[in-house]
C-alpha positions in Angstrom: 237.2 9.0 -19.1 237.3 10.6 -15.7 234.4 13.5 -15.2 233.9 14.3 -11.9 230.8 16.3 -10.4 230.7 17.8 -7.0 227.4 17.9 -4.6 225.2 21.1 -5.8 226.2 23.1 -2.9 226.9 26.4 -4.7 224.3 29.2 -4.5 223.0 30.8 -8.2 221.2 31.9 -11.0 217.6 31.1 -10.9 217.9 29.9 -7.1 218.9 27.2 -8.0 222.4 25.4 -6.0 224.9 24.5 -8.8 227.7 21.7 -8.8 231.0 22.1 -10.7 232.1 19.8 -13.5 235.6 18.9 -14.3 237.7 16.0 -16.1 240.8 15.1 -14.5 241.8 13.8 -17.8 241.6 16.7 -20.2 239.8 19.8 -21.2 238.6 18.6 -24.2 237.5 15.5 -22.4 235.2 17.8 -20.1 234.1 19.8 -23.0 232.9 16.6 -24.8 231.2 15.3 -21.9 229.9 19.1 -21.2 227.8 18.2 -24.6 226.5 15.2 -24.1 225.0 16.7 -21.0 223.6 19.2 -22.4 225.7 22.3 -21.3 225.7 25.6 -23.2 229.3 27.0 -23.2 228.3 30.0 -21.2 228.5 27.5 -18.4 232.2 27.0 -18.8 234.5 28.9 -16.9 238.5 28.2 -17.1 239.0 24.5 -15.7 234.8 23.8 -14.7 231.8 23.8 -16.1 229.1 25.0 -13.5 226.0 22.8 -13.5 222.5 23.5 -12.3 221.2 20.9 -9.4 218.6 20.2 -11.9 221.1 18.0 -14.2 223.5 16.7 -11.7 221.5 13.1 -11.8 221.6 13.5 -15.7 225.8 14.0 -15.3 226.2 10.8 -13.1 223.6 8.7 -15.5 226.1 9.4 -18.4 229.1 8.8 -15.9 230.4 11.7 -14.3 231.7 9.7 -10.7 230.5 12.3 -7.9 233.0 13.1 -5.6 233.3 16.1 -2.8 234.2 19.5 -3.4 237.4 18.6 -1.4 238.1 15.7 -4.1 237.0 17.2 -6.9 239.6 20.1 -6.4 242.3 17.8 -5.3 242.3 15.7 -8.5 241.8 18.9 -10.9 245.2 20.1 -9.1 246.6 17.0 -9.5 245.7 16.8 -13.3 247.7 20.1 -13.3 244.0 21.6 -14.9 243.3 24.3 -11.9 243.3 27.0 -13.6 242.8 30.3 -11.6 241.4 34.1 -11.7 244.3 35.9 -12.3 245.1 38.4 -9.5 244.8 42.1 -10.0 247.7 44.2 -8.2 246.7 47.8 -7.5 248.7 50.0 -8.8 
């Protein structure tokens, strides 16, 4: 299993920062770890599941390795899991 959790660096909701959560594995590995953590499925959002700073301790306790933003993006891409707003052309 390879979750990976990025620093809470990302403003949001409830002022909180929030981290992103991804699996470089699968996406039904990320949604099974998503669970165990405690994540409602509102939080997911295409390849990530966004994560309040509040349970970023809780994701590395049951695994998740912490990596930087940098990395975290780099091995989604890698995994070929990136998956991107599509683009709006203006017609």
């Amino acid at each position: 299993m390879t979750v990976l959790i990025d620093p809470p660096n990302w403003p949001g909701p409830r002022g909180l920062m929030w981290s992103h959560l991804v699996s470089d594995v699968s996406l039904d590995e990320l949604h099974t770890f998503a669970l165990r953590l405690g994540a409602p499925a509102r939080a997911f959002d295409r390849d990530h599941y966004d994560v309040p700073e509040t349970a970023h301790a809780l994701a590395v306790e049951l695994g998740a390795e912490a990596v930087s933003s940098r990395e975290l993006l780099r091995r989604l891409m890698a995994a070929g899991l990136r998956r991107r707003k599509p683009h709006l052309t203006p017609r």
